[in-house]
LOMAR-302518 format. One record per residue: residue number from 0; x, y, z of N, C-alpha, C in turn. Coordinates in Angstrom, 3 decimals. Each point is the difference from the previous one (the first is absolute). Example, Ala and Ser with C-alpha at 12.3 -4.5 7.8 and 13.67 -1.06 7.14 Angstrom:
% residues 2
R  0  13.190  -5.690  7.800  -0.890  1.190  0.000  0.900  1.200  0.000
R  1  -0.350  1.050  -0.720  0.820  1.190  0.060  -0.770  1.090  0.730
% end
This chain:
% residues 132
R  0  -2.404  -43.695  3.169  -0.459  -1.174  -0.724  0.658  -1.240  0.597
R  1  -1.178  -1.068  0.104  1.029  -1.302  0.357  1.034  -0.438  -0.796
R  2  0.682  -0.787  0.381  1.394  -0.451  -0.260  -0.917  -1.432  -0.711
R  3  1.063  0.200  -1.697  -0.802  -0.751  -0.706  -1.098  0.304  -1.103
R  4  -0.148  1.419  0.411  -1.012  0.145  -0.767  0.056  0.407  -1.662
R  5  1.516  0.286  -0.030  0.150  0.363  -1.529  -0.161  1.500  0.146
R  6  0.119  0.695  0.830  -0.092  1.807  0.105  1.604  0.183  -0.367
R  7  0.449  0.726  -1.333  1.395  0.518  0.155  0.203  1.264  0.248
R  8  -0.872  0.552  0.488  0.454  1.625  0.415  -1.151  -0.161  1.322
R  9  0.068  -0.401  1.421  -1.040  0.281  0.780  -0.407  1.143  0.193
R  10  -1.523  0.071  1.109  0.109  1.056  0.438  0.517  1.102  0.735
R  11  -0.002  0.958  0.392  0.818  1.036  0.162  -1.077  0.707  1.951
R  12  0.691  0.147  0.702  -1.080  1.091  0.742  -0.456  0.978  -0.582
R  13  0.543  0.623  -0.621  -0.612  1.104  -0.690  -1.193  -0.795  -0.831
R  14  0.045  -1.202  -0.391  -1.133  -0.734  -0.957  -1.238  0.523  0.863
R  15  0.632  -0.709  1.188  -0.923  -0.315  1.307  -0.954  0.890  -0.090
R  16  0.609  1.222  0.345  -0.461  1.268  0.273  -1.179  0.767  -0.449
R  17  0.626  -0.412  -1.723  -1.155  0.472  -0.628  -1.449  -0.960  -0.375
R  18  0.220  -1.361  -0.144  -0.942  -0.559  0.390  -0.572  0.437  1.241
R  19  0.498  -0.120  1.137  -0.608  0.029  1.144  -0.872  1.356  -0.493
R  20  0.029  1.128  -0.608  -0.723  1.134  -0.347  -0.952  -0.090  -0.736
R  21  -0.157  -1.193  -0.761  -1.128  -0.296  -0.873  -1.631  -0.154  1.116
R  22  -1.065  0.519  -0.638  -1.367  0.170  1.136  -0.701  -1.588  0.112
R  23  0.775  -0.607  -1.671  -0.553  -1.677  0.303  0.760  -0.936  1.245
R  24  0.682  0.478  0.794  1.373  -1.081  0.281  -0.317  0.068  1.720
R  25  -0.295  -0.861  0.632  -0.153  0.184  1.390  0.837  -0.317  0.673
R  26  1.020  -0.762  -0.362  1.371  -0.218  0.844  1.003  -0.191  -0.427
R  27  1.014  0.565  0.143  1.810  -0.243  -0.722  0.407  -0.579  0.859
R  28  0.709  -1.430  0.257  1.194  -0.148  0.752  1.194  -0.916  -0.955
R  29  1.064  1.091  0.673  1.652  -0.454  -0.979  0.575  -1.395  0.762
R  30  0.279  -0.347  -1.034  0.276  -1.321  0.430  1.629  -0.513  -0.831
R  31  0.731  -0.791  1.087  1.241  0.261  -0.540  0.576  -1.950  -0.486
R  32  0.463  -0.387  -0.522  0.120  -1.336  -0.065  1.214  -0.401  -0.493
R  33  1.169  0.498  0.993  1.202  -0.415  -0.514  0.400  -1.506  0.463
R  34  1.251  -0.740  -0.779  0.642  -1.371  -0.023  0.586  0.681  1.165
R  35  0.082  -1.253  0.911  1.150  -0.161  1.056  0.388  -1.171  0.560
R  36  1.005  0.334  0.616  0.432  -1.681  0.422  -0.056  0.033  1.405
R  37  -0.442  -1.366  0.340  -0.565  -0.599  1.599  0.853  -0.774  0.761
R  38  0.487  0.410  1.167  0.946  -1.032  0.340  -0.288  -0.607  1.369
R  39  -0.274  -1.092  0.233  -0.390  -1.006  1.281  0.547  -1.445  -0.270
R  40  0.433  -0.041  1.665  0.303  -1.167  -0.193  1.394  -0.666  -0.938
R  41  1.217  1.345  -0.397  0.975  -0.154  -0.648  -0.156  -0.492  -1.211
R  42  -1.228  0.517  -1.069  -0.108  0.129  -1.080  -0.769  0.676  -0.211
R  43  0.571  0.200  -1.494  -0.910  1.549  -0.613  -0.924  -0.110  -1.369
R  44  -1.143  0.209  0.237  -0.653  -0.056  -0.828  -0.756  1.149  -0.917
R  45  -0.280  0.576  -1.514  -0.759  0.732  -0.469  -1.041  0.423  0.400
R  46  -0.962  0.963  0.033  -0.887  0.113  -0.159  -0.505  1.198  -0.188
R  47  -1.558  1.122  0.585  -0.295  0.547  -0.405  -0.652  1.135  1.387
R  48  0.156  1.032  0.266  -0.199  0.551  1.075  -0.933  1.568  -0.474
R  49  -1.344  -0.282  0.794  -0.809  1.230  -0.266  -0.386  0.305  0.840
R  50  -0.072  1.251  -0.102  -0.326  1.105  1.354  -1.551  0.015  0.022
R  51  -0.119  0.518  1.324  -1.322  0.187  0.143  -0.034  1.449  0.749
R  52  -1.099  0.539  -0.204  -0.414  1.573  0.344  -0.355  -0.250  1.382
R  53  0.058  0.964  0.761  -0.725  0.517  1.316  -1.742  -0.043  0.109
R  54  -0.437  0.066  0.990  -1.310  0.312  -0.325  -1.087  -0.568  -0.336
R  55  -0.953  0.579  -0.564  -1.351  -0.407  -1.009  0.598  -0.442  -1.157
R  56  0.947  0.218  -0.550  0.735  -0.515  -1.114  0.435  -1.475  0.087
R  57  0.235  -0.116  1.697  1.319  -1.694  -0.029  -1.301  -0.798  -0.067
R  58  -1.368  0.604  0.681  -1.205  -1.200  -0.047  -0.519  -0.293  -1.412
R  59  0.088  1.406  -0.606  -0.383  -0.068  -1.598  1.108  -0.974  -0.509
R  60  0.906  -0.233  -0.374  0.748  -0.624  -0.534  -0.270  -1.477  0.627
R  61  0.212  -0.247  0.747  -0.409  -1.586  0.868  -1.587  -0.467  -0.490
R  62  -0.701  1.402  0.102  -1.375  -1.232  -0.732  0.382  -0.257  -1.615
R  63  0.694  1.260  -0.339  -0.319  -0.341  -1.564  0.786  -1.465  -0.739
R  64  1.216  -0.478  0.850  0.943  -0.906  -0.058  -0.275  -1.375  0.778
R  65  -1.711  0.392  0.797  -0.401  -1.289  0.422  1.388  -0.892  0.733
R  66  0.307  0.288  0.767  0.871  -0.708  0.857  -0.276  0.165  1.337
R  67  0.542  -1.338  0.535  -0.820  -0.109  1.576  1.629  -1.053  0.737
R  68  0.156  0.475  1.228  1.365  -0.510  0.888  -0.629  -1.166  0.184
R  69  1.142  -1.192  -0.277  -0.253  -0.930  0.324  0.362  -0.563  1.180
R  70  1.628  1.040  0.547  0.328  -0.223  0.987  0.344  1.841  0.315
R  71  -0.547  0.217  1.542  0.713  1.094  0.134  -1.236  0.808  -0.619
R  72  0.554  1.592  -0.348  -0.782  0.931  -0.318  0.135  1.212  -0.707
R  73  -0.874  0.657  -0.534  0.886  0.644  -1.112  0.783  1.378  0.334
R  74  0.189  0.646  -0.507  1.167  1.351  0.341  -1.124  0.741  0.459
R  75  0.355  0.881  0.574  -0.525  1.383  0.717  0.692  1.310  0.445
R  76  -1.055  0.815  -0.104  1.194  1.482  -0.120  0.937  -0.401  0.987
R  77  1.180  0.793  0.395  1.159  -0.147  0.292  0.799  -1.046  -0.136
R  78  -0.336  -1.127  -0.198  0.869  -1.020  -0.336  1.391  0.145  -0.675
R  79  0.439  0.689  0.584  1.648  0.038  -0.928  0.784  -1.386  0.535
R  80  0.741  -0.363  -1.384  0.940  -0.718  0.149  -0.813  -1.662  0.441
R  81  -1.071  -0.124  -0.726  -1.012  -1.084  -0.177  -0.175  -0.554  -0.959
R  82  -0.615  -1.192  -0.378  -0.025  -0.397  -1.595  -1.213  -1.336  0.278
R  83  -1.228  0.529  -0.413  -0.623  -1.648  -0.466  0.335  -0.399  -1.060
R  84  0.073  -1.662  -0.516  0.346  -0.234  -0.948  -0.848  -1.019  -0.429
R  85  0.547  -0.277  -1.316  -0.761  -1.053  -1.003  -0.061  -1.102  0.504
R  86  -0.887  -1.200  -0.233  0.127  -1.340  0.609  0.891  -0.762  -0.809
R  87  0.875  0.235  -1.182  0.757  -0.617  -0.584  1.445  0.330  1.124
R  88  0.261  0.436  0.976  0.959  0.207  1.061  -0.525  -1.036  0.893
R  89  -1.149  -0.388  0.384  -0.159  -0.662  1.514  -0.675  -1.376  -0.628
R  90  -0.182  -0.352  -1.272  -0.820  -1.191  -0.856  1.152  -1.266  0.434
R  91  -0.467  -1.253  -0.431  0.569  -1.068  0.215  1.504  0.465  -1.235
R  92  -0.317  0.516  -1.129  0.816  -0.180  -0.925  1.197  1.502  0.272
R  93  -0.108  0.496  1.070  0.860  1.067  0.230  1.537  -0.100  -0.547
R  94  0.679  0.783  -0.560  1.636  -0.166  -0.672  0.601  0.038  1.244
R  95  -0.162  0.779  1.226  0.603  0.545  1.103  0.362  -1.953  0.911
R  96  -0.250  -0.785  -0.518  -0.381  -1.493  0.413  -0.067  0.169  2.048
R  97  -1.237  1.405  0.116  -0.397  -0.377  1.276  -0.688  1.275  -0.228
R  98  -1.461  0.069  0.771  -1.106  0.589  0.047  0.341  1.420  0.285
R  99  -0.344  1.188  -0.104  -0.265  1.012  0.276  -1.288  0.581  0.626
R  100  -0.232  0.197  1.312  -1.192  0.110  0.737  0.255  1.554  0.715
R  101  -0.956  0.600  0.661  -0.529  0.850  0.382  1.182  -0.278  1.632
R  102  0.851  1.766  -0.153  0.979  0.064  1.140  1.412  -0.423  -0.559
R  103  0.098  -0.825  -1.044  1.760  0.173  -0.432  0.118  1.191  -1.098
R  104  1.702  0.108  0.041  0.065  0.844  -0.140  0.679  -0.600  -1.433
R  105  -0.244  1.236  -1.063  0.589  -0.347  -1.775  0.276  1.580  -0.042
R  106  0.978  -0.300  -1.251  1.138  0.728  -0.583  -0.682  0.787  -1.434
R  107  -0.606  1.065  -0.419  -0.409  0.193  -0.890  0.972  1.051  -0.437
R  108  1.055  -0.649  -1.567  0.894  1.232  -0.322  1.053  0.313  0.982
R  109  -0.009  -1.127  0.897  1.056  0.202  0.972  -0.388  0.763  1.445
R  110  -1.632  0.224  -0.129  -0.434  0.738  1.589  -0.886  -0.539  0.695
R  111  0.439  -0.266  1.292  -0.772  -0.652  0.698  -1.361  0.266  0.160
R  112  -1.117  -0.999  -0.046  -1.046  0.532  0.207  -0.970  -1.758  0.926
R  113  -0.996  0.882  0.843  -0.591  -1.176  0.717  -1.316  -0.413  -0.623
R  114  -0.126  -1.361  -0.134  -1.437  -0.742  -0.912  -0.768  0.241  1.103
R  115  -1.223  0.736  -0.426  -0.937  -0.172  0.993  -1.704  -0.276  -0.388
R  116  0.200  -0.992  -1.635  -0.732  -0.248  -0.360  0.003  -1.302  -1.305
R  117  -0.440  -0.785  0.017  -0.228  -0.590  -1.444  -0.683  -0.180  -0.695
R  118  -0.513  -0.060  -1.563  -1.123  0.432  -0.585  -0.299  -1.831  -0.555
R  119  -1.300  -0.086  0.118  -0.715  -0.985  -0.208  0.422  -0.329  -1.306
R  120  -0.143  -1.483  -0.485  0.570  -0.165  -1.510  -1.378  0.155  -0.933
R  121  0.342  1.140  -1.050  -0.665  0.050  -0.928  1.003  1.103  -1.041
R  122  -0.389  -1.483  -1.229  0.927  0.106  -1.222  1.519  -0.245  0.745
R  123  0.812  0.925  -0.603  1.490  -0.072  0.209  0.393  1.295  0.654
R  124  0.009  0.630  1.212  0.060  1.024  0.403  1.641  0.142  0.928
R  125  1.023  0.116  -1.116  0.987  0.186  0.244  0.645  1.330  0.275
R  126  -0.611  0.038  1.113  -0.249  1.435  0.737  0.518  0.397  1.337
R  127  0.717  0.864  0.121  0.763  1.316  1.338  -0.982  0.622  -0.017
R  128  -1.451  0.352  1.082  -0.318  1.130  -0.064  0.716  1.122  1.300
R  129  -0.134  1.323  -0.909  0.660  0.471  1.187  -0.196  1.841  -0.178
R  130  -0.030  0.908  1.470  0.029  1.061  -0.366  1.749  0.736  -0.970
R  131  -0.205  0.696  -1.005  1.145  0.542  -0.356  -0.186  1.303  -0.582
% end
């Protein structure tokens, strides 16, 4: 469940599971949305970091979330140790008080990882995406 949503017991894989077994349900993907902290540029900022699946799954998830790179491009299988991110990182109003673009490198939780994407602004998408 997203972060925010008022869920006090989320779901479970095992939830997953058995949904995914239901004959109405054509696709399960787990989705994880923990707080973490971002560090560039010798400050650290909150935010929110979600994984994305491998596969027919990472495209399923990208249409359903309607997001498009504004700079750069989005994750792809093997990408370890990668992260597109939200445009509230690379926006005029960034906390980091200097842009985050596609090729530097940020601190998620303390691990290095390389931007190799930024997501177009729509709404407030205070967002790490990333494989985990």
């Amino acid at each position: 469940m997203a972060a925010g949503s008022g869920v006090v017991k989320p779901l479970t894989t095992a939830d997953s599971d058995a949904i995914r077994k239901l004959d109405t349900v054509e696709r399960v993907v787990n989705r994880n949305v923990p707080s973490v902290t971002v560090e560039y540029n010798n400050k650290v900022y909150f935010g929110f970091a979600v994984n994305v699946p491998d596969g027919a799954d990472r495209k399923f998830v990208y249409d359903q979330v309607t997001i498009t790179p504004l700079l750069g491009r989005f994750l792809k299988d093997g990408d370890n140790d990668k992260v597109m991110i939200g445009y509230n990182y690379y926006g005029d109003d960034t906390r980091f008080d200097k842009r985050v673009v596609p090729g530097n490198i940020i601190l998620v939780k303390g691990k290095k990882f390389e931007v190799v994407g930024v997501m177009a602004k729509k709404g407030s998408f205070i967002l790490i995406i990333l494989f985990i």
